[in-house]
N, C-alpha and C positions, 0 to 999 in steps of 0.2 A: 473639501476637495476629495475626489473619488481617488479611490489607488488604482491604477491601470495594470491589467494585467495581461499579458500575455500567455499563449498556449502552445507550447514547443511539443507536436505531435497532435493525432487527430484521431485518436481511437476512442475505445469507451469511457476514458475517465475522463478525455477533454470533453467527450459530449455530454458526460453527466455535469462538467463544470459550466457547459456553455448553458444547459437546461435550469440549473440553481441558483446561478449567479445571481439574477434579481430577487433570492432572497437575503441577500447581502446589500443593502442601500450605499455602503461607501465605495462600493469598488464596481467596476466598469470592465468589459471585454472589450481590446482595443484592438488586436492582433491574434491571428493563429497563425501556426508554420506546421507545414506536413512536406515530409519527402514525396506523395505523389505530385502531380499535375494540380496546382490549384485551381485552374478553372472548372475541375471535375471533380471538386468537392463541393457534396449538399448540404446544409447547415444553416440552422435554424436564424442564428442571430448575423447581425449586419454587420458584425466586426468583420476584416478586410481579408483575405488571406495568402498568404506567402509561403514561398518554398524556403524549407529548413537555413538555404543557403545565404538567404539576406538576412535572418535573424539580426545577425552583427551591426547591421547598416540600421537598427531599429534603437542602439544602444541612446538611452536618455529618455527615453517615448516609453518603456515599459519597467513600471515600478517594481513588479513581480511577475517573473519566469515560471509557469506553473508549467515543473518537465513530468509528461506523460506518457512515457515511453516505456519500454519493456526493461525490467530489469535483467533480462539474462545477455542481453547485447546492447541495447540503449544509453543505459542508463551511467553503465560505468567511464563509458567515453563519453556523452553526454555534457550531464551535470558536471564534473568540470570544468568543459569548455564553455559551457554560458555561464557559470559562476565567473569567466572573466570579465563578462559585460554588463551580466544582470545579478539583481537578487532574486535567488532562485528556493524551490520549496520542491522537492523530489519525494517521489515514491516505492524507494529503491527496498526491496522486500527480502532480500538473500542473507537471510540472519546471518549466516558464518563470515559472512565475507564485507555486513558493514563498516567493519575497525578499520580495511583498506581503502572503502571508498569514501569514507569520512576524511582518513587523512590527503586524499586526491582532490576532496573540493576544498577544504579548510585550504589549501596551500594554492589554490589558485584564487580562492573568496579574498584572502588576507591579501596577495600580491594585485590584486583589482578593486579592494575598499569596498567589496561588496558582501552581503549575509545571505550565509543559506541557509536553510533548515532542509536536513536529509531523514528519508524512512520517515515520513510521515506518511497516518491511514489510521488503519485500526491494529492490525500487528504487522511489521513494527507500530509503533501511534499508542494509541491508546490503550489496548492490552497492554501494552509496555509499562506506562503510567501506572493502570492495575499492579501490575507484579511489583513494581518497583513499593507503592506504599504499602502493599499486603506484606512484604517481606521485612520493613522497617518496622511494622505496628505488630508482627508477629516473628522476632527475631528467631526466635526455636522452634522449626515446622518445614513443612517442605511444600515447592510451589509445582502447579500444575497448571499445563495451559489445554487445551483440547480445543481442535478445531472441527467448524462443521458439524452439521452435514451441510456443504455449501461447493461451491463453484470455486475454483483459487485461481484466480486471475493469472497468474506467475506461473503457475505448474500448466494450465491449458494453454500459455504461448509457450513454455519450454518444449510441450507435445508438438504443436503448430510448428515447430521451427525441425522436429525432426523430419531427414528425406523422408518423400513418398508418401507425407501425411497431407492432406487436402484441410482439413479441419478437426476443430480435437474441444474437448472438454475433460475438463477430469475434477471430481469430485474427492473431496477430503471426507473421512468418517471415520468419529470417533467409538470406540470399542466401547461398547454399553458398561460391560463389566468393570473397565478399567475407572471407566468416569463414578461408577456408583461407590467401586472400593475407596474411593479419594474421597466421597461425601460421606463415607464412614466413618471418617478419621482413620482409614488402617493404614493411610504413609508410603506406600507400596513404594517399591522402589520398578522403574519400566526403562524398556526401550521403547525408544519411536515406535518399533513396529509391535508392542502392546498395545499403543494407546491409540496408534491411527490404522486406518485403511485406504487405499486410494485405489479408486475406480476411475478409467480412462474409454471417453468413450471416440473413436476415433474414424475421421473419415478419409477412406485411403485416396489420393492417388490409383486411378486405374493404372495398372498393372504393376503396383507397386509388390515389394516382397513384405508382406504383413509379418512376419515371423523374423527380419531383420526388424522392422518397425519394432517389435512388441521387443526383444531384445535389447535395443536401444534403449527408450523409453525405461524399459525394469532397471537398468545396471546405472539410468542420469546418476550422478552424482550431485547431493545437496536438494535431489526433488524427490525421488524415487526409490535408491540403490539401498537405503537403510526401510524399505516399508514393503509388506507385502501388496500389491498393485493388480490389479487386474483390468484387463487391456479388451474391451469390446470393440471387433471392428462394426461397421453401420453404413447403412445407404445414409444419402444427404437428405434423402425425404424425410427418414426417423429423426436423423436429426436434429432437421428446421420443426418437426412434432414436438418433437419431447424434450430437447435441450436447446431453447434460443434464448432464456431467461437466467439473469447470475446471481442469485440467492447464495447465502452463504451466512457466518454467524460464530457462535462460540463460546468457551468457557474459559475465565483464568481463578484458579482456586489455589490458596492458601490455608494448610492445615497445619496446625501449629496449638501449643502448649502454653497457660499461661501458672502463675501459683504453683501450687504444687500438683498439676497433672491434668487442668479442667481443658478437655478439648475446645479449641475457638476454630471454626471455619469461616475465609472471609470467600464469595462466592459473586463474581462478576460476569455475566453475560453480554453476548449482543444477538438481535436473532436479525436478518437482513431480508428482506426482498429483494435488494440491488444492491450489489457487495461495489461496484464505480461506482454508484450515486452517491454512498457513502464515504467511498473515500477520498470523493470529490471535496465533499463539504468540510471532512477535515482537510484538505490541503488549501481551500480556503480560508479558512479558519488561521493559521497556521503562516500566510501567507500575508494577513493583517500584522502577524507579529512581526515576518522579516522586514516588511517596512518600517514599522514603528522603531524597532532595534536599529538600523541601518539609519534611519533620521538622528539616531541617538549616537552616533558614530561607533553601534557594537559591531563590530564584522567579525567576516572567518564561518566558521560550519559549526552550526548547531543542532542538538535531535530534542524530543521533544522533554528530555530533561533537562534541559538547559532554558527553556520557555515558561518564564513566570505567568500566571494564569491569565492576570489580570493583560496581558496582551492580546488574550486573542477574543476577550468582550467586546465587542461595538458600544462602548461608554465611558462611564468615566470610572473611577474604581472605588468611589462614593457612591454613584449608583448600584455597583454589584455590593459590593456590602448590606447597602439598603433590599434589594431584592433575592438575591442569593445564599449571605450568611445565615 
């Protein structure tokens, strides 16, 4: 039996899920939903498509909710509301502020019998995993995560949403220096704005005021306000040239002591071509689990600590043992 899955939104990470999907043999795209005009959307595969507002009337027909949507306005009123009708697998990316929206879908997943799993990707997701065993296998040491040099999905729509901006990219990058003192072993102790830089490159709004934009943008809080940023305005032409592609990547490192003083560094990257395509596949991934839990009658909101491994294999867990251990 295929797990059906549904797509609540219609931007880059649903079309990297609608592109992937077949390489997942158990599960099937049955539905999408997008606030625009359904009949004015293009799309590759034959699943059917709906405006956001029937989602509800779809309850029973879709096994997994994969929510796609922006975490800076999306996501926190969102994933709640379909955790009342589905089990849902969210992307939600706002490090500071997942404790609040864990406890927002937990309390609506638990009162509706159904499983979420929230902040799944690669960070939150899998970097998370990284840091978490690095820091149990190396109790004495200190962790680092560096991101980029890559595209951040999150921080280019937090830019998009400011007035007067037409379109936005902004690039995350990591301070050479900083990354290389950490693979020293020297421990450093940093702020944000040591270890990253963020480069925004941004397409106005004709007649927009660029100098409230770039203003804006410097002082976000939670994307910006702690890093030093620089604000390129651009024609649409540069643009579509030289920034249409979302690459992106990164480092979580753990330096740490073991014995009487022998440096251990544990050292985990990713390098990306397509920062959605990626974190398409982990939300599928991920999305095998909430069903299999929710069959198992585990409900309530889960992140990807809470997800024993063997859920998110396409087999049996005789066969990963045999091919994996």
């Amino acid at each position: 039996m295929s797990i059906k899955i549904g797509l609540f939104g219609y931007g880059n990470i649903a079309k990297a899920v609608e592109k992937d999907i077949n390489q997942y043999p158990d599960m099937e795209l049955v539905a999408v939903f997008t606030r625009r005009e359904p009949s004015l959307i293009e799309k590759e595969s034959a699943a059917p498509v709906f405006s956001q507002e029937k989602a509800c009337s779809m309850e029973g027909k879709i096994d997994v909710m994969l929510m796609c949507g922006s975490s800076v306005s999306d996501l926190p009123s969102q994933s709640p509301e379909m955790a009342g009708y589905f089990n849902i697998v969210d992307c939600f990316d706002t490090h500071a502020k997942i404790p609040g929206h864990f406890n927002k879908v937990n309390k609506a997943a638990l009162e509706s019998g159904k499983t979420a799993i929230i902040s799944v990707g690669w960070d939150p997701g899998t970097f998370s995993l990284n840091r978490l065993l690095a820091q149990v296998i190396l109790p004495r040491g200190k962790s680092y995560t560096f991101w980029g040099k890559g595209v951040s999905q999150g921080h280019s729509d937090a830019v998009r949403r400011v007035r007067g901006v037409k379109d936005a990219k902004q690039y995350t990058i990591p301070i050479d220096s900083a990354l290389e003192a950490v693979r020293n072993g020297e421990n450093p102790d940093f702020t944000p704005r040591n270890m990253h830089l963020r480069e925004c490159f941004i397409v106005p709004e004709e007649g927009a005021d660029k100098n409230e934009i770039e203003k804006t943008v410097k002082n976000m809080p939670n994307y910006f306000k702690d890093y030093d940023t620089i604000v390129h305005f651009i024609s649409r032409e540069e643009f579509i040239k030289n920034h249409s592609t979302i690459p992106h990547g990164g480092f979580v490192l753990r330096s740490g002591t073991t014995g009487e003083g022998n440096k251990q560094i544990i050292e985990c990257s990713l390098k990306l071509d397509s920062n959605p395509e990626f974190t398409a596949n982990v939300m599928l991934c991920y999305a095998r689990a909430a069903f299999r839990l929710n069959k198992d009658g585990n409900i309530g909101c889960k992140t990807v600590f809470d997800i024993p491994p063997y859920l998110l294999f396409n087999g049996t867990q005789e066969e990963m043992r045999e091919r994996l251990l």
